[in-house]
N, C-alpha and C positions, 0 to 999 in steps of 0.2 A: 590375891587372885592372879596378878601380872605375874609375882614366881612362880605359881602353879604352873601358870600356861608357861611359862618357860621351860619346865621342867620336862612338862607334858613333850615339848618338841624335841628338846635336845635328847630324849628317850627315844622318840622316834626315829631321829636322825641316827642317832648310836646304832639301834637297831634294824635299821634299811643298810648300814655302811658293809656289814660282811656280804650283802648279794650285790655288792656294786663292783662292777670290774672297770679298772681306771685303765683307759688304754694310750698307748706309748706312740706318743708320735715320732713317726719313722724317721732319719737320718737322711741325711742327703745319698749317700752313700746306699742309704738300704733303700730307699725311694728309687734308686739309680739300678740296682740290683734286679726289682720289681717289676720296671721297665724293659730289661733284657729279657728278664725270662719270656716277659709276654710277647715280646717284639716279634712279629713277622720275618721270618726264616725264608724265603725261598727255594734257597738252595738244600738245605736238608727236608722241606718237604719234597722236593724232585728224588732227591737222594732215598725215602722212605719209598716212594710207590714204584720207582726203577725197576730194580729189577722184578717184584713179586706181582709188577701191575705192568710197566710200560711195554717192558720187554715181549711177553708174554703175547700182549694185545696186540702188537704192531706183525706178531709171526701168524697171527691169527686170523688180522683184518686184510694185512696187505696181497695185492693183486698183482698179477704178473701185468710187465712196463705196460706191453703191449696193449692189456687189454685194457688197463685201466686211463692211456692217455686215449684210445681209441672212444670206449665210451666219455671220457671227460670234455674231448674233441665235439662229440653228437649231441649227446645229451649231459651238462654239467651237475645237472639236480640227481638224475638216476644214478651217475657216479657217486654222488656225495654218500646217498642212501645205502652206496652196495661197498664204499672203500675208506666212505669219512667219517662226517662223526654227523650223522642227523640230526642233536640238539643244538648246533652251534646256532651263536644267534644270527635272526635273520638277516642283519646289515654284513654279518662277514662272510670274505670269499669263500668257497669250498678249497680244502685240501685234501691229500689222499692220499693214503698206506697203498705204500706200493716194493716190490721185491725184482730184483732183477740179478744175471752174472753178465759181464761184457768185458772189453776191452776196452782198455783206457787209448784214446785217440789222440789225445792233447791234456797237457799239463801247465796250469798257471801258478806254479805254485813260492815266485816270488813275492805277490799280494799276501798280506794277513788276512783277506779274504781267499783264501786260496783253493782251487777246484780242477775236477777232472771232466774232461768230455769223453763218453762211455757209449761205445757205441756196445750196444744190446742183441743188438738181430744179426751180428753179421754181413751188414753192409758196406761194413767200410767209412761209413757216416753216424754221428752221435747222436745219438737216442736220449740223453740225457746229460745235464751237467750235476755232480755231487758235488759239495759242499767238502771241503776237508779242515778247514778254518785254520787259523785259530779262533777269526773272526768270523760267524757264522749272520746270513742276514735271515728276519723271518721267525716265524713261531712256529712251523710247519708240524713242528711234533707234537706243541702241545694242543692245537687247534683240530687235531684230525684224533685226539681222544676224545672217547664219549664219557667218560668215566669225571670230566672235573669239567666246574661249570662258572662263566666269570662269577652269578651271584656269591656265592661262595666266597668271596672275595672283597674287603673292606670300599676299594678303590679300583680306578684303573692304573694307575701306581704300581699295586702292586700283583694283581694281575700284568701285566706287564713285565715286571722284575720275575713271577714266575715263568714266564712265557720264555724270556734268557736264560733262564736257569737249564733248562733243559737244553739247550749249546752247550751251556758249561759243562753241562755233565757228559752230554755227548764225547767232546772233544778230552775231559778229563778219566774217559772208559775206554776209548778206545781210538779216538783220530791225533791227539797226539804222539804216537807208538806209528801212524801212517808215515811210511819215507816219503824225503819232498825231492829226492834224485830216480832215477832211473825209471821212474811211472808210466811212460808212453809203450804200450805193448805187452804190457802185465794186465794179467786177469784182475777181476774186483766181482763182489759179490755184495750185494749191498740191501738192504731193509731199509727204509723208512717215510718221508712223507714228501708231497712239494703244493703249492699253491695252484691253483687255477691259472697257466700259463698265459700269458698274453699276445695276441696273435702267429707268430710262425717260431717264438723262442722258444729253447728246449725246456722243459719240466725241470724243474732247479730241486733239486734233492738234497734234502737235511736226513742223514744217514742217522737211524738207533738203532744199526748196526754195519759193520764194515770190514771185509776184511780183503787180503792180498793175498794173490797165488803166488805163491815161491817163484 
């Protein structure tokens, strides 16, 4: 009887063995491989929606200097609604797409935070500081898109890392190709975003876009 039943199993067993799939446990190496692909990218997700999304949106949303420090000045909510990005979440400041052409008034451009003061209207006086970097401060550009949203996002980590990425890309499209000689009294024309000012400073602008008059 006990052969029997022996038999009875090990037929079994025989016969379960062709739909069994034995699987191979990975290598350190491929484990490691595994890990890269899936890794969190920042900079090429900035780099994918760039030009086919950022560019596009910031020519779209931004508001002339004027009118957009003027309402930001009065009303910071009605600016947010009409120049920024209305899903941001509720604890962050408003930023705002804004466009302007001026003259550059002053140049700092020994700092790796390096900037221009732009006066916009004609006055004589600067309407603006840009941002030329290398070192750029702020998220300005990614926070005044309505198109990406922290949740989306594993962490604030790396929310954060993409928040820089967009400097990086900034400055690697187009502010490094910026001269850091002769700046003062040359035209600038400029696209992009700045924070909710804080009392009499000028609107600090993170350019995604920039360029110089001859």
């Amino acid at each position: 009887m006990l052969r029997i039943r022996g038999a009875l199993i090990a037929a079994f067993v025989a016969a379960a063995l062709p739909g069994c799939k034995i699987i191979k446990t990975p290598t350190a190496e491929e484990k490691a491989a595994a890990a890269a692909k899936s890794a969190f990218d920042p900079n090429a997700k900035v780099e994918a929606i760039w030009q086919p999304q950022v560019v596009p949106y910031y020519e779209k949303r931004a508001g002339e200097l004027k009118d957009v420090a003027a309402l930001a000045a009065s009303n910071p909510d009605q600016a947010g609604e009409k120049y920024g990005n209305p899903r941001k979440q509720a604890s962050s400041p408003w930023t705002y797409a804004v466009k302007f052409t001026g003259k550059v008034v002053a140049a700092d451009t020994a700092s790796r935070a390096a900037a221009l003061d732009v006066d916009a209207d004609g006055d004589g006086k600067a309407d603006a500081k840009v941002q030329i970097g290398p070192a750029i401060r702020g998220t300005a550009l990614r926070d005044t898109l309505d198109f990406v949203n922290f949740n989306e996002f594993k962490n604030q980590i790396e929310w954060a890392q993409f928040g820089k990425s967009f400097n990086e890309k900034a400055n690697a499209a187009f502010l490094s190709a910026v001269p850091r000689d002769g700046l003062v009294g040359k035209t600038v024309t400029v696209t992009g975003a700045f924070p909710l000012p804080s009392g009499n400073d000028l609107p600090l602008v993170t350019p995604s876009a920039l360029t110089v008059a001859p």
